[in-house]
N, CA, C and O atoms as a GROMACS GRO file, in nm:
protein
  416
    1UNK      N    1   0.083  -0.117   0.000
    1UNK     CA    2   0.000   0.000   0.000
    1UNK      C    3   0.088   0.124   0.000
    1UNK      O    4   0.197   0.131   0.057
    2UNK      N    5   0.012   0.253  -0.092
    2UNK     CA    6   0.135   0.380  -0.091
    2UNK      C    7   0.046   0.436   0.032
    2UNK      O    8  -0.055   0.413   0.098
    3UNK      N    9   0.144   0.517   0.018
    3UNK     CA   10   0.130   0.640   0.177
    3UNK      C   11   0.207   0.740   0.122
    3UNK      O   12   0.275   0.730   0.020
    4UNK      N   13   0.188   0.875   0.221
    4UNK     CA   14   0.296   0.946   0.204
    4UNK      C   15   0.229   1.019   0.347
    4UNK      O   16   0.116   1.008   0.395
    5UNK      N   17   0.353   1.100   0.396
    5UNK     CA   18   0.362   1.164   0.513
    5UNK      C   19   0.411   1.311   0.476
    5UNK      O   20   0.499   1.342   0.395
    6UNK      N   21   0.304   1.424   0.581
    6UNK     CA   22   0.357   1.558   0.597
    6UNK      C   23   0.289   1.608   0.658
    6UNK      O   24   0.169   1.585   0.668
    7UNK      N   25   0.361   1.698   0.722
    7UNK     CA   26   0.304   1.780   0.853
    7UNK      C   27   0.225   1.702   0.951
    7UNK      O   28   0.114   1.721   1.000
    8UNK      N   29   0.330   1.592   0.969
    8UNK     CA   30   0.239   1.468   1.092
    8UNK      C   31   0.128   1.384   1.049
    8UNK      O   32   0.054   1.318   1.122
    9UNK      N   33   0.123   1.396   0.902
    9UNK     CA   34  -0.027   1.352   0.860
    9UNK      C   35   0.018   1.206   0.805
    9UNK      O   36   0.139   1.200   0.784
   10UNK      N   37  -0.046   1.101   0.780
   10UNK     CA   38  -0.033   1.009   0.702
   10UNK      C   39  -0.148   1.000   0.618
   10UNK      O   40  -0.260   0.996   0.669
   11UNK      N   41  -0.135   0.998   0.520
   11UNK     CA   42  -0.237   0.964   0.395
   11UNK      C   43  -0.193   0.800   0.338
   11UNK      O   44  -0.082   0.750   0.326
   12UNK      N   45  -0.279   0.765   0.320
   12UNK     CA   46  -0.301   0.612   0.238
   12UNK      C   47  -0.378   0.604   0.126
   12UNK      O   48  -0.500   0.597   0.125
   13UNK      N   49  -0.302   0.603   0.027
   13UNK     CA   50  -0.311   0.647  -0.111
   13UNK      C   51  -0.436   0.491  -0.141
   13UNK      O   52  -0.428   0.375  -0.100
   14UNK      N   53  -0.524   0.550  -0.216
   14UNK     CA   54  -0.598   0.401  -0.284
   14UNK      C   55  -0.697   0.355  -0.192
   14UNK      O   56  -0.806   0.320  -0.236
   15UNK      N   57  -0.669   0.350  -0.060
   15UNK     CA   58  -0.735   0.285   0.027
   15UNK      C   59  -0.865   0.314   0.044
   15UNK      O   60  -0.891   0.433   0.062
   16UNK      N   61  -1.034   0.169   0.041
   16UNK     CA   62  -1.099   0.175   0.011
   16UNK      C   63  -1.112   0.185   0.193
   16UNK      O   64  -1.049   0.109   0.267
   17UNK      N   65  -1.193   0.280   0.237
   17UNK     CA   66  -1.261   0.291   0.375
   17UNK      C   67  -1.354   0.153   0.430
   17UNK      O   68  -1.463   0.140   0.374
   18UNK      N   69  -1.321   0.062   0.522
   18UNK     CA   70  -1.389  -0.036   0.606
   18UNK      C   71  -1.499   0.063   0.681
   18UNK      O   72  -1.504   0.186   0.689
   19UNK      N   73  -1.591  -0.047   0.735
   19UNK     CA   74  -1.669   0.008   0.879
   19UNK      C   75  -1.588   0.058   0.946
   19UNK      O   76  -1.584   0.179   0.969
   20UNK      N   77  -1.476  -0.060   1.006
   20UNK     CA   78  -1.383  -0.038   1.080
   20UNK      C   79  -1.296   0.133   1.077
   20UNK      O   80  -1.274   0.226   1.155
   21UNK      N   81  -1.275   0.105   0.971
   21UNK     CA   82  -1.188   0.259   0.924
   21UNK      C   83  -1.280   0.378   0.986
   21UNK      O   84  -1.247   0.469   1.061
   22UNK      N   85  -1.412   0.346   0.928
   22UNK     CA   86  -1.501   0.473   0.942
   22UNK      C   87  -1.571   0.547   1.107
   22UNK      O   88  -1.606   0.658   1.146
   23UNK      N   89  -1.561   0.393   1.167
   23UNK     CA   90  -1.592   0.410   1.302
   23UNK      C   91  -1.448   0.455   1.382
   23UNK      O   92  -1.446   0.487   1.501
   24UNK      N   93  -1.336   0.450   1.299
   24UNK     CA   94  -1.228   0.522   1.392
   24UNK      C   95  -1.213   0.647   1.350
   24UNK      O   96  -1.189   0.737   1.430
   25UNK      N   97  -1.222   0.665   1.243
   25UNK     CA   98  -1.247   0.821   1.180
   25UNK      C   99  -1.361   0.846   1.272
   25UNK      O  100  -1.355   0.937   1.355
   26UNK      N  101  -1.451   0.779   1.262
   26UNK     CA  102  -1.585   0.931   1.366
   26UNK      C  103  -1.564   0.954   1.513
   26UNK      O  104  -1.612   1.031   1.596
   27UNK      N  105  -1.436   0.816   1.512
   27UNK     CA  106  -1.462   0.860   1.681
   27UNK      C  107  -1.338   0.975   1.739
   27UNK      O  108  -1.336   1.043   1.842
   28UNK      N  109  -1.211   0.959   1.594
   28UNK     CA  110  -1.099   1.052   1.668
   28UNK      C  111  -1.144   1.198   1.614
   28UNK      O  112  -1.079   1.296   1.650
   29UNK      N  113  -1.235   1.208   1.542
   29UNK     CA  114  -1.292   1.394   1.503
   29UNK      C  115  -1.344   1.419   1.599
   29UNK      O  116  -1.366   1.539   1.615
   30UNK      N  117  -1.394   1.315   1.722
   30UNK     CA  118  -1.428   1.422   1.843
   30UNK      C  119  -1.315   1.458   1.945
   30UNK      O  120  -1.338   1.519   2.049
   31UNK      N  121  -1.180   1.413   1.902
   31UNK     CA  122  -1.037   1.396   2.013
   31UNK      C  123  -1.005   1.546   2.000
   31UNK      O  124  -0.982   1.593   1.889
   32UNK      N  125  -1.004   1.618   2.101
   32UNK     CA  126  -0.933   1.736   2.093
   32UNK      C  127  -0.771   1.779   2.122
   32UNK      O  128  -0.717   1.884   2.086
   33UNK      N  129  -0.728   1.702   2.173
   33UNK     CA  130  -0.570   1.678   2.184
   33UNK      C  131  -0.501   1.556   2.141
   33UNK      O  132  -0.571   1.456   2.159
   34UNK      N  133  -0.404   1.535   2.098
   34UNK     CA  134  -0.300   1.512   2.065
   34UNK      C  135  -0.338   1.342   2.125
   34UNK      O  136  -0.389   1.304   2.230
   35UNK      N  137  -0.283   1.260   1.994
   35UNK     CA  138  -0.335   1.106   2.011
   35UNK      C  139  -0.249   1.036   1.900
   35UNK      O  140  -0.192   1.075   1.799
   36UNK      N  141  -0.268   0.875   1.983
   36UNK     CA  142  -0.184   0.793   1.849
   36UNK      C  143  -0.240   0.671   1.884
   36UNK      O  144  -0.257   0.626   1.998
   37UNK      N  145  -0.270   0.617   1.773
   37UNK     CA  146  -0.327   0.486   1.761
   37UNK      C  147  -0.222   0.373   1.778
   37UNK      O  148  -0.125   0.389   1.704
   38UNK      N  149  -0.217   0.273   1.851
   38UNK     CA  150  -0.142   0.141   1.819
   38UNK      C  151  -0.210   0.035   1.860
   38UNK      O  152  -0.326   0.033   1.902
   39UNK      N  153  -0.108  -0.084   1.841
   39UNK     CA  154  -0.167  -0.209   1.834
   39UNK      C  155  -0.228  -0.263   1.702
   39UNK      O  156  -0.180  -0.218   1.598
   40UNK      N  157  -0.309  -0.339   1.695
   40UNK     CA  158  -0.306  -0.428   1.582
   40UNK      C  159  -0.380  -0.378   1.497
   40UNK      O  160  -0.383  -0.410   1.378
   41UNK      N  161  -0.459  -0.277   1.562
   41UNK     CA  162  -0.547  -0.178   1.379
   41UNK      C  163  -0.433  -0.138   1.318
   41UNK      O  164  -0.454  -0.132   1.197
   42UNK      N  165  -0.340  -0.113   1.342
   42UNK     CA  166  -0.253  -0.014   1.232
   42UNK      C  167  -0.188  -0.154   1.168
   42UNK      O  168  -0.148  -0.125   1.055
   43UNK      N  169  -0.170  -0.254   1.188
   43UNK     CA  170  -0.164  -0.360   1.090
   43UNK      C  171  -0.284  -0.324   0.954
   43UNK      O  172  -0.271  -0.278   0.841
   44UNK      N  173  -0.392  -0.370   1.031
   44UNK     CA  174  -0.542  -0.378   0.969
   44UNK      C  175  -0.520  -0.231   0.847
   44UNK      O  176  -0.514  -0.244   0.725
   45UNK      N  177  -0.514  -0.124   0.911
   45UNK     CA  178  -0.504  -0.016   0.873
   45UNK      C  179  -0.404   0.008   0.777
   45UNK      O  180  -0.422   0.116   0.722
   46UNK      N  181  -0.291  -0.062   0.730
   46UNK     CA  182  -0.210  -0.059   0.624
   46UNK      C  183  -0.188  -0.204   0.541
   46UNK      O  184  -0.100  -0.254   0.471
   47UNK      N  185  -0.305  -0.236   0.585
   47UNK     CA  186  -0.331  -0.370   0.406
   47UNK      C  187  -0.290  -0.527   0.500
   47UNK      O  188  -0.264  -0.632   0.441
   48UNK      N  189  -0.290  -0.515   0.644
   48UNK     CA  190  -0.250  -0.681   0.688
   48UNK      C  191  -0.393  -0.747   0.692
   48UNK      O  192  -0.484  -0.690   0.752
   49UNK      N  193  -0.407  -0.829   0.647
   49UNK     CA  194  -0.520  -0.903   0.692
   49UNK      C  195  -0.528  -0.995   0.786
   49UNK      O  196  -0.486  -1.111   0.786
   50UNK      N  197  -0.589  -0.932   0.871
   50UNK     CA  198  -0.568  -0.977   1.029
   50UNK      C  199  -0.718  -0.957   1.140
   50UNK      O  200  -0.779  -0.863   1.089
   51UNK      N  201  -0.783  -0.996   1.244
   51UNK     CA  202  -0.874  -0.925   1.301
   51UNK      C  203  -0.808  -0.879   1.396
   51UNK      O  204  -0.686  -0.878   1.413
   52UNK      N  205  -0.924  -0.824   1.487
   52UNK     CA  206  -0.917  -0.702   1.586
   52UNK      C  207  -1.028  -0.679   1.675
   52UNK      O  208  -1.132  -0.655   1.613
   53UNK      N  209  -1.044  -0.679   1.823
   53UNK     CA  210  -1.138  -0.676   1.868
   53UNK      C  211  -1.183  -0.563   1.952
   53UNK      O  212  -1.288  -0.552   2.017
   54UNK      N  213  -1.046  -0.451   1.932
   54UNK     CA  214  -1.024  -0.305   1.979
   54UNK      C  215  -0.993  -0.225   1.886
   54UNK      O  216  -0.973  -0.235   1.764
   55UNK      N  217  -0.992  -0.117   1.986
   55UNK     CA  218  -0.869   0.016   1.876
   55UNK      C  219  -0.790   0.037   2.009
   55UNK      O  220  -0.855   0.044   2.113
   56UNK      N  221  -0.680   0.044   2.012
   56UNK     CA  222  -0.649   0.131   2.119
   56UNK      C  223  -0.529   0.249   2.100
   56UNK      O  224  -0.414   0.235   2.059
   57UNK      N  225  -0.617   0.399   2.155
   57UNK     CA  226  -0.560   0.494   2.126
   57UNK      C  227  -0.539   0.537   2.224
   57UNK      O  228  -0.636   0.544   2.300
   58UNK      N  229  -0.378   0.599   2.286
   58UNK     CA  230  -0.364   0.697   2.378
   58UNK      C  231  -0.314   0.830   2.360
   58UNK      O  232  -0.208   0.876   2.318
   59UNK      N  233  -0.442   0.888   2.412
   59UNK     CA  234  -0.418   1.029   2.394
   59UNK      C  235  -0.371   1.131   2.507
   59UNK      O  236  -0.395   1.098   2.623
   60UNK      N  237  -0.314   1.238   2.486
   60UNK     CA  238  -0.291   1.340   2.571
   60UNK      C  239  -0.370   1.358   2.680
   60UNK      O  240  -0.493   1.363   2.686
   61UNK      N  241  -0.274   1.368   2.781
   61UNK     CA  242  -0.347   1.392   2.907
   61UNK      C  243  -0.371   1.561   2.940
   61UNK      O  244  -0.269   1.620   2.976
   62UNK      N  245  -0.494   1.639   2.930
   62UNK     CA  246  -0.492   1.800   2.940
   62UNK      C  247  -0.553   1.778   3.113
   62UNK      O  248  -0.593   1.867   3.188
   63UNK      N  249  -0.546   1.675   3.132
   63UNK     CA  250  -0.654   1.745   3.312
   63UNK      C  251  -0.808   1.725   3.283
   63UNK      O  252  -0.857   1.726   3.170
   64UNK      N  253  -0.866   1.709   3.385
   64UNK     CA  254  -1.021   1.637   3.428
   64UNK      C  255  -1.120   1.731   3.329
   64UNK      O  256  -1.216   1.690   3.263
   65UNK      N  257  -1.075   1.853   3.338
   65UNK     CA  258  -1.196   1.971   3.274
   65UNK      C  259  -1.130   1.945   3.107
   65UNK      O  260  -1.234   1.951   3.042
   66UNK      N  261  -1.072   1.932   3.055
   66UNK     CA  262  -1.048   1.923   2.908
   66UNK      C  263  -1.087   1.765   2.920
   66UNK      O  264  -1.200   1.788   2.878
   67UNK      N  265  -1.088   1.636   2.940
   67UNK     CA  266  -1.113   1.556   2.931
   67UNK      C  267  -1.304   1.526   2.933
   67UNK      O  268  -1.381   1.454   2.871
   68UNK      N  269  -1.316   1.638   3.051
   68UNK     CA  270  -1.477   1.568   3.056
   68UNK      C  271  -1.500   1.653   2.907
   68UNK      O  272  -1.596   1.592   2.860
   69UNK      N  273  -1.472   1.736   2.830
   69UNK     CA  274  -1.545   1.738   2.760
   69UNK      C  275  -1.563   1.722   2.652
   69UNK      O  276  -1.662   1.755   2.588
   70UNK      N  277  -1.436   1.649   2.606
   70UNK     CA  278  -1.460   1.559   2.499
   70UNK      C  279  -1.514   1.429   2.509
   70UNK      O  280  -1.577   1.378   2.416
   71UNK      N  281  -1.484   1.344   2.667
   71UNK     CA  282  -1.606   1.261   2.692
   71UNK      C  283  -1.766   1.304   2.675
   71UNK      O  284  -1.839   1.221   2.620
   72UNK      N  285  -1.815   1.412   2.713
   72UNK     CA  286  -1.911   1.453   2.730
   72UNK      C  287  -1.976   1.474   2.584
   72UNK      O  288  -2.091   1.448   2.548
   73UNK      N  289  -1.873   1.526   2.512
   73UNK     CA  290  -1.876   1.515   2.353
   73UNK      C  291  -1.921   1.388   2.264
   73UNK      O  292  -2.024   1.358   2.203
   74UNK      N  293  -1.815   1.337   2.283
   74UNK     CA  294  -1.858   1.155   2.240
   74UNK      C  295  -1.969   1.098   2.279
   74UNK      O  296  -2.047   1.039   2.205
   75UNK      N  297  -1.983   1.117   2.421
   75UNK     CA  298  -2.106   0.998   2.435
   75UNK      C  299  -2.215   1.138   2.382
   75UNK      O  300  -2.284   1.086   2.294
   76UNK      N  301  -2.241   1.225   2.390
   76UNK     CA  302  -2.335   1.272   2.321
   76UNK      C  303  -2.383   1.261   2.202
   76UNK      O  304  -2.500   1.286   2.171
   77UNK      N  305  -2.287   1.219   2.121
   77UNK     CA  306  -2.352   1.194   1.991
   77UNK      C  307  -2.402   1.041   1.957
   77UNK      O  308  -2.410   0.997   1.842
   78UNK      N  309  -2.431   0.976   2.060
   78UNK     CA  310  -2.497   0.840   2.080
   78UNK      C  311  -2.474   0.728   1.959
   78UNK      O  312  -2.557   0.652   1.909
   79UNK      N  313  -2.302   0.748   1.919
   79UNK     CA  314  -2.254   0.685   1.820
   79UNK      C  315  -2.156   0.558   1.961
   79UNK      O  316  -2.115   0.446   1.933
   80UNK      N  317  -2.143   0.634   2.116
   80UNK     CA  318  -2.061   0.513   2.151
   80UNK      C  319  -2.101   0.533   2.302
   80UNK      O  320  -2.191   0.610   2.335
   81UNK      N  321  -2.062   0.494   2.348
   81UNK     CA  322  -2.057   0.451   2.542
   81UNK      C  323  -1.940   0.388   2.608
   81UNK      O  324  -1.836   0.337   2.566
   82UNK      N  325  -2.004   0.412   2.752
   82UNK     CA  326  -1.873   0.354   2.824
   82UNK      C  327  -1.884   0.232   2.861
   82UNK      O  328  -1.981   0.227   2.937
   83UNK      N  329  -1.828   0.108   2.846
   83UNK     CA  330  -1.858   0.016   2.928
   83UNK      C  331  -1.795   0.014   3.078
   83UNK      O  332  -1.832  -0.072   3.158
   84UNK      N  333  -1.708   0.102   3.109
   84UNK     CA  334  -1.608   0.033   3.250
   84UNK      C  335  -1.658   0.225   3.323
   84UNK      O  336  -1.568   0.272   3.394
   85UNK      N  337  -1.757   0.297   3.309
   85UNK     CA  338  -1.754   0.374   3.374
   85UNK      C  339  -1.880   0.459   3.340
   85UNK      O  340  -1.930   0.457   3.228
   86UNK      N  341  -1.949   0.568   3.490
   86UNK     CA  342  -2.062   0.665   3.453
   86UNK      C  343  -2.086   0.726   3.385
   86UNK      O  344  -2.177   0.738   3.302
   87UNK      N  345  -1.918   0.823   3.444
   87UNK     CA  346  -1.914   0.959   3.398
   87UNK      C  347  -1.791   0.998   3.353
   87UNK      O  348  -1.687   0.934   3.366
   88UNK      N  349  -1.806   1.111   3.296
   88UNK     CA  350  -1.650   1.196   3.277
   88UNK      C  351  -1.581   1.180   3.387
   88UNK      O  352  -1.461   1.160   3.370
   89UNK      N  353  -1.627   1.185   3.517
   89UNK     CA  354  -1.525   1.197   3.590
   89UNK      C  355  -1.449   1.057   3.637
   89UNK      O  356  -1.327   1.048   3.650
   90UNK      N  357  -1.542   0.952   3.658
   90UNK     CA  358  -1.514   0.834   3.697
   90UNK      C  359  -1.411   0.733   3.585
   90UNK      O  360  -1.337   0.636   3.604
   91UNK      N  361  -1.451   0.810   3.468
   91UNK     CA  362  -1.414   0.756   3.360
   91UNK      C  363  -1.196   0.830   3.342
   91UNK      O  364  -1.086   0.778   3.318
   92UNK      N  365  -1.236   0.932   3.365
   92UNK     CA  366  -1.067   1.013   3.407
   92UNK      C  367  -0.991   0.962   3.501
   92UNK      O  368  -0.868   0.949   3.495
   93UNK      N  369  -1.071   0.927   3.601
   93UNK     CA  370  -0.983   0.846   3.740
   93UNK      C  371  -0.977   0.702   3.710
   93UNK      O  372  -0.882   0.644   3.763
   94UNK      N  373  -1.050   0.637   3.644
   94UNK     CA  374  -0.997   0.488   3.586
   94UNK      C  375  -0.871   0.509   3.508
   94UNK      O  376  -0.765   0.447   3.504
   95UNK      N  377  -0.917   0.618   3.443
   95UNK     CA  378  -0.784   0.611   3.358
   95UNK      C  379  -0.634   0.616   3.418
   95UNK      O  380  -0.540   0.538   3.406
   96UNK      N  381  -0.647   0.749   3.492
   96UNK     CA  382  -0.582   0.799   3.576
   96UNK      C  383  -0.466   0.640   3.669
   96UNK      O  384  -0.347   0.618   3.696
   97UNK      N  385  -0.582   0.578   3.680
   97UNK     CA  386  -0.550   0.474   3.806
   97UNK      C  387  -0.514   0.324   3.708
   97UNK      O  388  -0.465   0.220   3.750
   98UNK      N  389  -0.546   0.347   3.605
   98UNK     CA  390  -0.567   0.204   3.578
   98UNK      C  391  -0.444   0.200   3.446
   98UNK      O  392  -0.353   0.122   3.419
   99UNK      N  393  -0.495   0.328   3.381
   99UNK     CA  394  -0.454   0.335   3.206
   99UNK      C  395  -0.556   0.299   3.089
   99UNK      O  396  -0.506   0.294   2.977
  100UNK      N  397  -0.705   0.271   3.103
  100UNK     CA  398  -0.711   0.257   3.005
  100UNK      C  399  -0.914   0.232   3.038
  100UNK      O  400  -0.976   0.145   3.099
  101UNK      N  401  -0.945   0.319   2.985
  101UNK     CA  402  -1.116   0.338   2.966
  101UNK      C  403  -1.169   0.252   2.858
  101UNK      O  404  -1.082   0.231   2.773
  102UNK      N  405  -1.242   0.215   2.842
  102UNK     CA  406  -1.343   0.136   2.785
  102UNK      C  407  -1.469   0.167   2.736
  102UNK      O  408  -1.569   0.180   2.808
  103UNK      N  409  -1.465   0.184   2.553
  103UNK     CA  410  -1.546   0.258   2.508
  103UNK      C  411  -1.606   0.173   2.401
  103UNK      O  412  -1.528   0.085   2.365
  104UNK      N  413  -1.739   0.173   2.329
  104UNK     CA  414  -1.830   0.025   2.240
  104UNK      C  415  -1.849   0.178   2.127
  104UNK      O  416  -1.910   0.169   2.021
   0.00000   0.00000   0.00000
């Protein structure tokens, strides 16, 4: 598969968009800081044929008030939810404590 890279961007030349693809595209246009995907989508994501039963992205940590509200963001548009938590806030201190929130 071609690619090319600039200004931090990766483009993937040709590439026909999955569900998969499209549900990670809608979910990082609500990320307001700084993020990177790894693990086995970015196989998936550059032509391996492979499954996957996550995404997992870690993003920038800005503090509880920039966080709730891109949580608050996401689950509002009733495209996803939390499984391992209420709220923005409970959902920051898992993270906080654990590393890693849980989102469908």
């Amino acid at each position: 598969m071609e690619f090319e890279y600039s200004n931090g961007i990766i483009r993937l030349l040709g590439k026909k968009l999955t569900i998969l693809d499209k549900t990670v595209i809608s979910f990082i246009s609500h990320v307001p800081v700084k993020y990177v995907i790894v693990s086995g989508y970015l196989a998936i994501l550059f032509g391996r044929s492979r499954n996957t039963e996550d995404i997992d992205i870690f993003i920038e940590d800005k503090g509880l008030h920039e966080f709730s509200r891109f949580y608050d963001k996401i689950i509002s548009t009733g495209k996803f939810y939390a499984i391992n938590a209420e709220n923005a806030e409970d959902a920051y201190e898992l993270m906080k404590e654990h590393g890693s929130l849980r989102l469908a």
